[in-house]
N, C-alpha and C positions, 0 to 999 in steps of 0.2 A: 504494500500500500504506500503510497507519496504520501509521505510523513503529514498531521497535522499540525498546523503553522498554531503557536499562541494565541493567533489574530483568530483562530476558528472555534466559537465556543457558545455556536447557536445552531438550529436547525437550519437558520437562513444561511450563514455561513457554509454549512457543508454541504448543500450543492453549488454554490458559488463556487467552492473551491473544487470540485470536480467535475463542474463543465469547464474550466479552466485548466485543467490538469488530464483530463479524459475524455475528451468534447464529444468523439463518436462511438465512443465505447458505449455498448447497451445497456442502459440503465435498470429498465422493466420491459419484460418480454412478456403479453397475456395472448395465445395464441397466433394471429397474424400480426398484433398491433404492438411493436418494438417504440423506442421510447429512447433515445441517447440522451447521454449526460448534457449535453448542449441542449438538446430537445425539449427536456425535462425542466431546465433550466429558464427557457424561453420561455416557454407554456405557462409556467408558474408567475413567470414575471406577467404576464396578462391575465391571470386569477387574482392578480395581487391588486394590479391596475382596477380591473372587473369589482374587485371589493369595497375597494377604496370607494369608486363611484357609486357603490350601495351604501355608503357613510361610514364602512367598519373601520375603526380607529386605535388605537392602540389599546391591548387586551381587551378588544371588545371578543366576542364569539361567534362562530361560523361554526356550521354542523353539516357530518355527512350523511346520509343514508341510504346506504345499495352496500349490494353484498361486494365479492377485492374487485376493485376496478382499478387502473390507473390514475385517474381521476381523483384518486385519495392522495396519493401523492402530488400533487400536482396543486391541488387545495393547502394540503399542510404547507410545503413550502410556500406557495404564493402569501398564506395568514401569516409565515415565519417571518415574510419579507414586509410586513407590516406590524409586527410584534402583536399581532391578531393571536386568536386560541381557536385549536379546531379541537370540535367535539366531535367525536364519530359516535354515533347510535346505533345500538343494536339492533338490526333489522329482524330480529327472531320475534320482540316486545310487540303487546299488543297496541294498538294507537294510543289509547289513555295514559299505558305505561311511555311511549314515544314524543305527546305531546306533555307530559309535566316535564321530560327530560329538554324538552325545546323551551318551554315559557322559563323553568328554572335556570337555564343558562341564561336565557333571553338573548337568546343568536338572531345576527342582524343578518346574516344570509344561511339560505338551505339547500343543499345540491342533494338532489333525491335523483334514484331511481325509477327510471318507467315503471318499475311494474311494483310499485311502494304510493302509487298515487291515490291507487283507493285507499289505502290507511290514510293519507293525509287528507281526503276528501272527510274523515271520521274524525281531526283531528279541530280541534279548538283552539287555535293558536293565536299568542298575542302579541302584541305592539307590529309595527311595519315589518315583514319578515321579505327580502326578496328568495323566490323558489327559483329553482335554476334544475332543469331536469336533463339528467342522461340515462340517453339510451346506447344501442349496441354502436361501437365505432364514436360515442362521441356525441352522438345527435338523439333523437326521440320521434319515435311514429305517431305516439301520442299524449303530445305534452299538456293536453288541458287550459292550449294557451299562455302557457308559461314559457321566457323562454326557454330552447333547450342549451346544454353546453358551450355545443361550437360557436351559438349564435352570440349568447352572452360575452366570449372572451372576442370575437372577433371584431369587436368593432373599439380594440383597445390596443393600445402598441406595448411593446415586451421592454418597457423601461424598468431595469428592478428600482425599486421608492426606494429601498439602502435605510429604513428605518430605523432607526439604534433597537437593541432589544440588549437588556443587559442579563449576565449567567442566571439569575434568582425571576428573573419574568416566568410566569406562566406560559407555555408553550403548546401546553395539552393536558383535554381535559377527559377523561373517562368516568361514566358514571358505573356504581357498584351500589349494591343493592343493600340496607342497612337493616337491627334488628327492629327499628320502627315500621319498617315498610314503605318506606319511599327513602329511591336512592340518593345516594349522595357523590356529588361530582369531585373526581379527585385530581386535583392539582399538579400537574409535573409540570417542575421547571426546564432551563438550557442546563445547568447543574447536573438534575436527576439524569438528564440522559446524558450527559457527555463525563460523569461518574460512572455509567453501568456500563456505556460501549466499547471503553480501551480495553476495559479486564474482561469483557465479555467476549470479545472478540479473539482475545487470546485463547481463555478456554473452551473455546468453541471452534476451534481451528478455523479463523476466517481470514483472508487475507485479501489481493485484490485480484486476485486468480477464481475467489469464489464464484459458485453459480448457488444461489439460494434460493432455496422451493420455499415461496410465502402460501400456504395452502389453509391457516387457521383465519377464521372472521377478523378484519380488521375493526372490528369492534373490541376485543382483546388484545392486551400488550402482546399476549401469545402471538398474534397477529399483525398488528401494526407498529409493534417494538422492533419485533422479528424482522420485519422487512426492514423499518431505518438501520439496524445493525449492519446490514447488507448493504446498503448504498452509504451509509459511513467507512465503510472500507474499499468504497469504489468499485464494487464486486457489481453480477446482473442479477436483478430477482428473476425471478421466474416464478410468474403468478396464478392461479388459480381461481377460477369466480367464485366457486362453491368447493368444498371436499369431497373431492367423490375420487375413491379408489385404484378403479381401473385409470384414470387417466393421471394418477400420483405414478404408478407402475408406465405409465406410456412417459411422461412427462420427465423419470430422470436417466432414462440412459440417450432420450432423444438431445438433451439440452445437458448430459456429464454433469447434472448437480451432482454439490458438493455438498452442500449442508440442508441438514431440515430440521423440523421442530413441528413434532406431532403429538397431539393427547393420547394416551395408552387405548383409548378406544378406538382412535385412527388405526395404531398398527393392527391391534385385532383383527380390523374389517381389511386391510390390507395382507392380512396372512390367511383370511377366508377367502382370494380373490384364485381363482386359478394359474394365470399368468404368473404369480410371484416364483416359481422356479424357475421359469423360465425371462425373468430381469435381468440385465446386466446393470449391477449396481457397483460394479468396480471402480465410478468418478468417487462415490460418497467418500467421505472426510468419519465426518459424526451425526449423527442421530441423535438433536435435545428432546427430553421427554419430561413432563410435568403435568400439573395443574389437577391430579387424580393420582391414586397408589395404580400401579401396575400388578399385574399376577405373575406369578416365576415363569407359568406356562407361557404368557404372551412374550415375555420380554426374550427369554431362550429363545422362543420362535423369530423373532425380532433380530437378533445379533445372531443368529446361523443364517436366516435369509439374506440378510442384508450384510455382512463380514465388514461392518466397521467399528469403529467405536459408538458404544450407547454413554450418554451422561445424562442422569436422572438431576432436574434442579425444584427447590420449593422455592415458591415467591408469591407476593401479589402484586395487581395491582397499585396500591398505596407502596411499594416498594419498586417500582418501575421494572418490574419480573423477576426472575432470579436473583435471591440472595444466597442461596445456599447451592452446593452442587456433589454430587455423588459422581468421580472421578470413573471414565473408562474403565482404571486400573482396578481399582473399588469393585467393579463386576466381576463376581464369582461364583456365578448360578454353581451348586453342589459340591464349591470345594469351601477349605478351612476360612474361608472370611464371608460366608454366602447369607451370615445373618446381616451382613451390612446394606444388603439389599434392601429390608425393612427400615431401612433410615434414611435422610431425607439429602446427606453428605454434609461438609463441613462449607462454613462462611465463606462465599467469596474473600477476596482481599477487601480491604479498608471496608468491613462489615462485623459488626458485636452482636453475639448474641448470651443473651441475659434468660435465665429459667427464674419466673418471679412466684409467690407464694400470693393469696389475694389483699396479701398487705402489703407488695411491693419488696419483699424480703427474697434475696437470692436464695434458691434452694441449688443442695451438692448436686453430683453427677447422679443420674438414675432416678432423683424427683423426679415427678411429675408436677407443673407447675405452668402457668401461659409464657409461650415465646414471645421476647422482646427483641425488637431490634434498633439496631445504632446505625446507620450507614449515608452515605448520602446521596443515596439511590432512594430516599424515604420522603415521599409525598410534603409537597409544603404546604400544603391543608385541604378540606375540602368545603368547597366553594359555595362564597353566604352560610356559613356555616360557624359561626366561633365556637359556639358549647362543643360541637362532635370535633374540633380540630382541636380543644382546647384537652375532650378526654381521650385522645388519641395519644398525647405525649403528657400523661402525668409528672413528669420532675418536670416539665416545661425545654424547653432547648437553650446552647449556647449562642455566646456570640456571633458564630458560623453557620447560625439553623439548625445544628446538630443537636438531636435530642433522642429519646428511648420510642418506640414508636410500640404500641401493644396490637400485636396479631390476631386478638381472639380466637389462636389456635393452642390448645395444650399439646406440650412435649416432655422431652427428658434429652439431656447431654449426657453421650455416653461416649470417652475417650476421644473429645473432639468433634465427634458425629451426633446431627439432631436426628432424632427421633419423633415424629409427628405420634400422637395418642387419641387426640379427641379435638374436639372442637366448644371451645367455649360460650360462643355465641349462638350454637343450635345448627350453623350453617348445613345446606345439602349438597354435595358437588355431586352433581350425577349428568357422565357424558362431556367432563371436565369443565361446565358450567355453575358458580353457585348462583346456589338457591338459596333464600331468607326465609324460612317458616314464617314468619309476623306477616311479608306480605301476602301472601295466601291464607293465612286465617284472617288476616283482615278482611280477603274476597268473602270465606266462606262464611261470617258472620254476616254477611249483606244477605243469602241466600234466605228464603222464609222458613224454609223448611228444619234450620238450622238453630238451636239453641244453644250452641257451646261448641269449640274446634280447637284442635290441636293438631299441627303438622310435624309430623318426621321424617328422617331419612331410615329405607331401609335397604337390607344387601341385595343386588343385582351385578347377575353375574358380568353382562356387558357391560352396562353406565357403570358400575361402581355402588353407584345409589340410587336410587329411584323417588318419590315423594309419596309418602304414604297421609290423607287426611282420617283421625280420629275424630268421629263426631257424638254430636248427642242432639238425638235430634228430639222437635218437636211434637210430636206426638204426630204428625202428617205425615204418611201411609202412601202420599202421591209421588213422594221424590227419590227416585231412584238412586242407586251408585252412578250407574250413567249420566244422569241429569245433573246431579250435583258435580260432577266432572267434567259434561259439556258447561255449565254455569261457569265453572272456573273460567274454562277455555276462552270465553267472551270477552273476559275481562284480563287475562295475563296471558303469558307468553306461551304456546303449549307445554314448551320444556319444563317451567315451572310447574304445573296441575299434577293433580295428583290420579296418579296410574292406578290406585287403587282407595275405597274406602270402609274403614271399619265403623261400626256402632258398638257402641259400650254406653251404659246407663247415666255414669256420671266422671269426665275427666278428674284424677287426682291431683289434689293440692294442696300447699302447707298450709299452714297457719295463716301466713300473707296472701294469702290466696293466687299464688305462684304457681303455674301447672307444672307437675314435677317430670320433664321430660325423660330421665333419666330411665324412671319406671315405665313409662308407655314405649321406649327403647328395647329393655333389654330383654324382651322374650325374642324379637326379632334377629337382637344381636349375639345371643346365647353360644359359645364355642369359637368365637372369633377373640382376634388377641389385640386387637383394638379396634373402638367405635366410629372408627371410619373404615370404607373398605378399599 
């Protein structure tokens, strides 16, 4: 990779500096539509242009929504070059969930998808928003009058504005889903990420020879981290609309990828594919894996098909992904170190982790207590937000922003290595998305039929977890499991709803009248060695 200069310590900067440095090297490849670092570079500077004319000004918000287009790039940098914030939205969320996530940012412009326009027809949005729709190639068959992409940039020239944007600005914003039930937008600076991509980059063998498969939702760092790491080292993505299997198998011996970064349920459905013996995956480097436990079966299947290295990392979100990593070396499905596989690996570089007790007291090796973390890959707050940013870093932060950040996930430190246990917050990762129990009981207390709810995760052998709703119903006779599962569906994401429902008479509670998750948990979780799967 052509070294980064000091001068480079923004988004906007680092494509500047490698249309400068790599002008026709291919940026992003999705199918026929290729993309050079000069290209890339232009383009953005009339998104940027394009923006500005819609009023967007410094930190104001711009949001995307379609599933990986180029187009997402193309956006980030152009808002980078305005010291703008792009919010990418999950396009899985149902409109109600999609339109709080737009009035709470209050984004001044929306680049949506053709085929996301019914949602927005469903959607209730507030103050001046401009829509800007793409479709295949750039343009829209049917944009509802809006205009579409090409039209919006083309009547603006590629001058980059060159807006100051200093390391601590806001640069992106993701929202994540909280125990109250409406998410909370989380703040990454030029910092967070230009903190997580030298070291990330290193142990992920990326260099500027990479070809990287961006295949996860760019609504996830999994996904759109993913891919900036990639073009911070001047490497080509190679992008995917959707996840889909057979053409992850066409897609890396056609284009010698080098690197990927798949959820353990990816590879599954990629080692169910017929073709996988017959891949030539001889470019691959490494295979990153996270955001869900893996099975010993998938992952063996995993590193015999594929003969590269696998590194398992934990992260969220609020830590701009990977803080943690479980080293190539560290893989030893059945030999003397094979329990290390049930651990999560050891801190990146310039990252702490702290095992706290609920009074903020260090517990030894082998507690069980919630992961903290120290690093400055850790969120600078989440946005309109001071209580929830305030009980994210209990001792408060330093000078430097640097502060304890609480995970809401329990572990244990054992010689170095975390150990993932449980989940403090309730959280459900099922299919390497979480889930929030609160916002689903919140659905399911709207429903009539419903007098009382409780949601859990339980074991599923593909997702991981799946959502289970505990109810107490009201004595009405007319509302099915069905029904009160399509009721969900209405109103939340599908992946959220619950795949299955139980009735029991009356939910258990303490004294505070706290429903006591633990118990309506553990018949489900009975013989498992910890309460996540």
């Amino acid at each position: 990779m052509a070294p980064m200069t000091a001068a480079v310590h923004t988004i906007g900067d680092l494509i500047r500096h490698h249309a400068a440095e790599r002008p026709d090297k291919a940026a992003i490849i999705l199918g026929d539509n290729v993309r050079s670092y000069a290209a890339l570079h232009e383009e953005s500077n009339r998104v940027a242009q394009a923006m500005a004319g819609a009023g967007v000004e410094n930190q104001d918000r711009v949001a995307f929504l379609d599933k990986n287009v180029p187009e997402y790039f193309t956006m980030l940098f152009g808002a980078a070059k305005l010291n703008a914030v792009t919010v990418a939205v999950n396009w899985r969320l149902a409109p109600p969930e999609m339109a709080y996530i737009l009035n709470h940012s209050k984004v001044k412009v929306l680049l949506i998808g053709e085929e996301f326009l019914g949602h927005l027809k469903s959607m209730d949005l507030e103050g001046d928003v401009q829509i800007v729709v793409i479709g295949e190639n750039g343009g829209a068959t049917d944009s509802d009058g809006y205009p579409t992409y090409d039209e919006w940039i083309a009547s603006h020239d590629a001058t980059d504005p060159m807006v100051e944007s200093a390391p601590t600005d806001t640069c992106y914003q993701l929202y994540t889903s909280g125990t109250t039930g409406l998410p909370k937008g989380v703040e990454l600076t030029n910092n967070n990420f230009f903190g997580m991509m030298p070291v990330a980059s290193d142990m992920w063998s990326f260099d500027s020879d990479s070809v990287n498969l961006v295949g996860m939702p760019l609504f996830h760092i999994a996904g759109s981290g993913w891919g900036v790491v990639g073009l911070y080292n001047g490497a080509t993505n190679v992008m995917l609309r959707d996840v889909d299997p057979m053409e992850i198998l066409r897609l890396i011996p056609e284009h010698k990828v080098t690197n990927a970064l798949f959820v353990p349920a990816v590879i599954q459905f990629l080692l169910m594919m017929p073709t996988i013996g017959e891949t030539d995956f001889s470019s691959m480097r490494s295979v990153i894996y996270g955001a869900s436990p893996i099975t010993e079966e998938v992952l063996v299947g995993g590193m015999e098909a594929m003969g590269c290295d696998f590194c398992q990392v934990y992260g969220l979100t609020e830590t701009t992904g990977g803080i943690t990593q479980l080293d190539a070396e560290d893989h030893d499905p059945g030999g003397p170190r094979a329990h290390l596989l049930r651990s999560a690996g050891k801190p990146v570089p310039n990252t702490e982790i702290r095992i706290v007790d609920a009074d903020g007291n260090d517990l030894p090796d082998g507690e069980v207590g919630e992961i903290w973390i120290k690093s400055p890959q850790n969120l600078k707050g989440y946005y309109a937000d001071e209580e929830a940013t305030a009980a994210c870093y209990p001792e408060g932060r330093d000078e430097n922003g640097l502060g304890w950040f609480t995970t809401g996930d329990a572990g244990y430190m054992q010689e170095g290595y975390l150990f993932i246990h449980d989940r403090i917050k309730d959280m459900i990762v099922s299919g390497g998305e979480n889930v929030y129990p609160a916002e689903i009981e919140n659905v399911l207390m709207k429903h009539d039929g419903i007098a009382d709810a409780a949601v859990i995760g339980v074991p599923h052998d593909k997702w991981g977890e799946t959502v289970k709703a505990i109810v107490v119903r009201n004595g009405d006779e007319g509302n099915s499991d069905d029904e009160i599962i399509a009721f969900c569906r209405e109103n939340l994401a599908h992946y959220k709803c619950p795949t299955s429902v139980t009735e029991i008479e009356a939910l258990p509670r303490n004294p505070s009248g706290k429903i006591l998750k633990t118990e309506l948990r553990k018949p489900y979780w009975e013989g498992k060695e910890r309460m996540v799967n």
